[in-house]
C-alpha positions as CSV (number, residue, x, y, z in Angstrom):
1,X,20.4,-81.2,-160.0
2,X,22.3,-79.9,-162.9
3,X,23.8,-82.2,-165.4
4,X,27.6,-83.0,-165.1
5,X,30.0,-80.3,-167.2
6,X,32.8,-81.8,-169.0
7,X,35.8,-79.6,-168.4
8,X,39.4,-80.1,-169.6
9,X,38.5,-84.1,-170.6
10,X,37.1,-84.9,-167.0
11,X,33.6,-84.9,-165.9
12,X,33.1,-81.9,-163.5
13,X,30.4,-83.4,-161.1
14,X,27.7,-80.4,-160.7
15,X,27.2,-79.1,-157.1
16,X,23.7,-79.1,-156.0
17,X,22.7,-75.6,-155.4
18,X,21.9,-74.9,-151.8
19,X,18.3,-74.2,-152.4
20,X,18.2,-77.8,-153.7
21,X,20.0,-78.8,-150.5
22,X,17.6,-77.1,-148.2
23,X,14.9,-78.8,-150.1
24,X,16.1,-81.8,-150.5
25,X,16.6,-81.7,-146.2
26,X,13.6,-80.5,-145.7
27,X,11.7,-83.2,-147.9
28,X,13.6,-86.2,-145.8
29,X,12.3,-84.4,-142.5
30,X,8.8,-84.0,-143.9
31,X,9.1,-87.8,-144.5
32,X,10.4,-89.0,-141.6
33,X,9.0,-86.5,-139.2
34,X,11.8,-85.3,-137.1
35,X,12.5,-82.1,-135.7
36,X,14.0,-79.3,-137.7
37,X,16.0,-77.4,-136.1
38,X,16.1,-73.6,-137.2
39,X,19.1,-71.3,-138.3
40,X,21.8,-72.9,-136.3
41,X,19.9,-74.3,-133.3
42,X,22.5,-77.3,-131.2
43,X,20.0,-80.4,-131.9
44,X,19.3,-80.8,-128.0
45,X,16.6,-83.0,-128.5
46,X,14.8,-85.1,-129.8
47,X,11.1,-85.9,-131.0
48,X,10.6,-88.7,-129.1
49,X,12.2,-86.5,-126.1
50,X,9.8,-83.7,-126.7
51,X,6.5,-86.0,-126.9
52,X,7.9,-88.0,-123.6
53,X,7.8,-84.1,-121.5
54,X,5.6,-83.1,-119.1
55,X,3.1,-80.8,-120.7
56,X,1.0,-78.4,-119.1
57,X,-1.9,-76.5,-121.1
58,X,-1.0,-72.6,-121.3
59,X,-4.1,-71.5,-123.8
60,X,-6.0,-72.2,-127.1
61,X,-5.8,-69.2,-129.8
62,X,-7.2,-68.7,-133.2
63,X,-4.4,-71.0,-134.7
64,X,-3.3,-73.9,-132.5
65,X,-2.7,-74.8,-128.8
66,X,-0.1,-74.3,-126.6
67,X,1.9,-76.3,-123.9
68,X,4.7,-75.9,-122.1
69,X,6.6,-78.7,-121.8
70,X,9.3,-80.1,-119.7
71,X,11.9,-82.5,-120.6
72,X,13.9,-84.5,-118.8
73,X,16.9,-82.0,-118.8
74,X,14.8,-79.7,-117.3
75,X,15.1,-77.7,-120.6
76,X,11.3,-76.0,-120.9
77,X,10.0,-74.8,-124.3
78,X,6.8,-73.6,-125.5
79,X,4.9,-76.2,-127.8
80,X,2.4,-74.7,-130.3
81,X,0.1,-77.2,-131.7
82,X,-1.1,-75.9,-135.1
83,X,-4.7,-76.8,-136.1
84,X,-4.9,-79.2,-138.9
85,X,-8.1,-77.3,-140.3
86,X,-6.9,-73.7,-139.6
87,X,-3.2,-74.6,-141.5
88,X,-5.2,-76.6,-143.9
89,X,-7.0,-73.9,-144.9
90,X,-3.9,-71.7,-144.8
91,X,-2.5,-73.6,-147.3
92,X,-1.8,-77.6,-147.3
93,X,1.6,-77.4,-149.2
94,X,3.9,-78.7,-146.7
95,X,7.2,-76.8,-148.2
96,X,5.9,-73.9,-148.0
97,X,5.1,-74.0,-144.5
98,X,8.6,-75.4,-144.3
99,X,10.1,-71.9,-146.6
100,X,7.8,-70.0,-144.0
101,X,9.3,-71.3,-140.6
102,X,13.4,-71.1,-141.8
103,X,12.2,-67.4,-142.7
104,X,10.8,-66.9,-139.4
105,X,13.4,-69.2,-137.5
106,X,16.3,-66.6,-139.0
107,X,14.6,-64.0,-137.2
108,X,16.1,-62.6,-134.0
109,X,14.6,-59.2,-132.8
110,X,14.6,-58.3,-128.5
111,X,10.8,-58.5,-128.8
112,X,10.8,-62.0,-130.7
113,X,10.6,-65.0,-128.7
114,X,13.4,-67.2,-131.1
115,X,11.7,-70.1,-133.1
116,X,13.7,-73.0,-131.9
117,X,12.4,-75.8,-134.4
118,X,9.7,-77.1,-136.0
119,X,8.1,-80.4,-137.0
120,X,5.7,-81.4,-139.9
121,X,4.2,-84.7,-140.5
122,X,1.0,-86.3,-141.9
123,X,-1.4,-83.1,-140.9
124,X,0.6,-82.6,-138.0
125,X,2.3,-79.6,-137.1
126,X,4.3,-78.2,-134.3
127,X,6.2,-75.3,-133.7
128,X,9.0,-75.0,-130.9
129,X,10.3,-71.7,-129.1
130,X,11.7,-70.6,-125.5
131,X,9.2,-70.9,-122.7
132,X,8.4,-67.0,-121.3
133,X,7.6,-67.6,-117.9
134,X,5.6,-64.2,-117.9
135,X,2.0,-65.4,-119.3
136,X,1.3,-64.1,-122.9
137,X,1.7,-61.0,-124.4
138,X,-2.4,-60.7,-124.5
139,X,-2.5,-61.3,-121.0
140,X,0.2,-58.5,-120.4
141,X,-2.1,-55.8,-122.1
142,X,-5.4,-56.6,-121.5
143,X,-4.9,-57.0,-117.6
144,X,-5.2,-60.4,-116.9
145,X,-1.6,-60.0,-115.4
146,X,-0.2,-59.5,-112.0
147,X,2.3,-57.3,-114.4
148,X,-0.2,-55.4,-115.9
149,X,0.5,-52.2,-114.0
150,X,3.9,-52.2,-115.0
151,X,3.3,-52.0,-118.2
152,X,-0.2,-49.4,-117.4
């Protein structure tokens, strides 16, 4: 934070920049491990919420595993366990994986499933988006689809 400016007499109280302010926000999640909710997202649950779902194994990739997971509310997301070794090894420094998911959170594309939110927390990592009830995109390529010959 900047140091106070004295103007006209008065101390002029210095605004925090908003860098510092994302910072700052995303430091207190890191710490308390809460959800972060990404470019605007209605907080519509909670941790606690999301790790009390039903959860149903979709597939294991190079970088974490997936679940879908139902809540209570019937709201379904996709879950995506990052691997502690593989994100390790990726880099350790919990603010920037933080800079790295609002970049990709402020994303919106037709062909990108929307980051919803994010949590990070003592080697743990998750990474929340919309359910696609359609299988994966690998699936949808490769054949191992009953949509595969639409897309042939």
């Amino acid at each position: 934070m900047e140091s106070p400016e004295v103007e006209g007499g008065g101390v002029v109280v210095a605004v925090e920049g908003e860098r510092e302010v994302k910072m700052r926000k995303m430091e207190e999640a890191h710490r308390s491990g809460k959800l972060v909710f990404c470019c605007g997202e209605v907080q519509s649950y909670t941790l606690e919420m999301l790790m009390r779902a039903s959860a149903e194994f979709l597939g294991r990739g190079n970088v974490g595993t997936t679940y879908k997971a139902v809540m209570d509310s019937r709201l379904i997301v996709t879950v995506k366990r990052l691997d502690g070794e593989k994100s390790a090894a990726a880099g350790s420094d919990g603010e920037v994986f933080e800079r790295h998911m609002e970049v990709v959170g402020r994303l919106r594309h037709p062909n990108l499933v929307p980051l919803r939110a994010y949590f990070q927390a003592k080697g743990e990592r998750l990474v929340i988006y919309d359910y696609q009830p359609n299988g994966s995109l690998f699936n949808l390529v490769h054949g191992n689809s009953p949509f595969h010959s639409c897309i042939s």
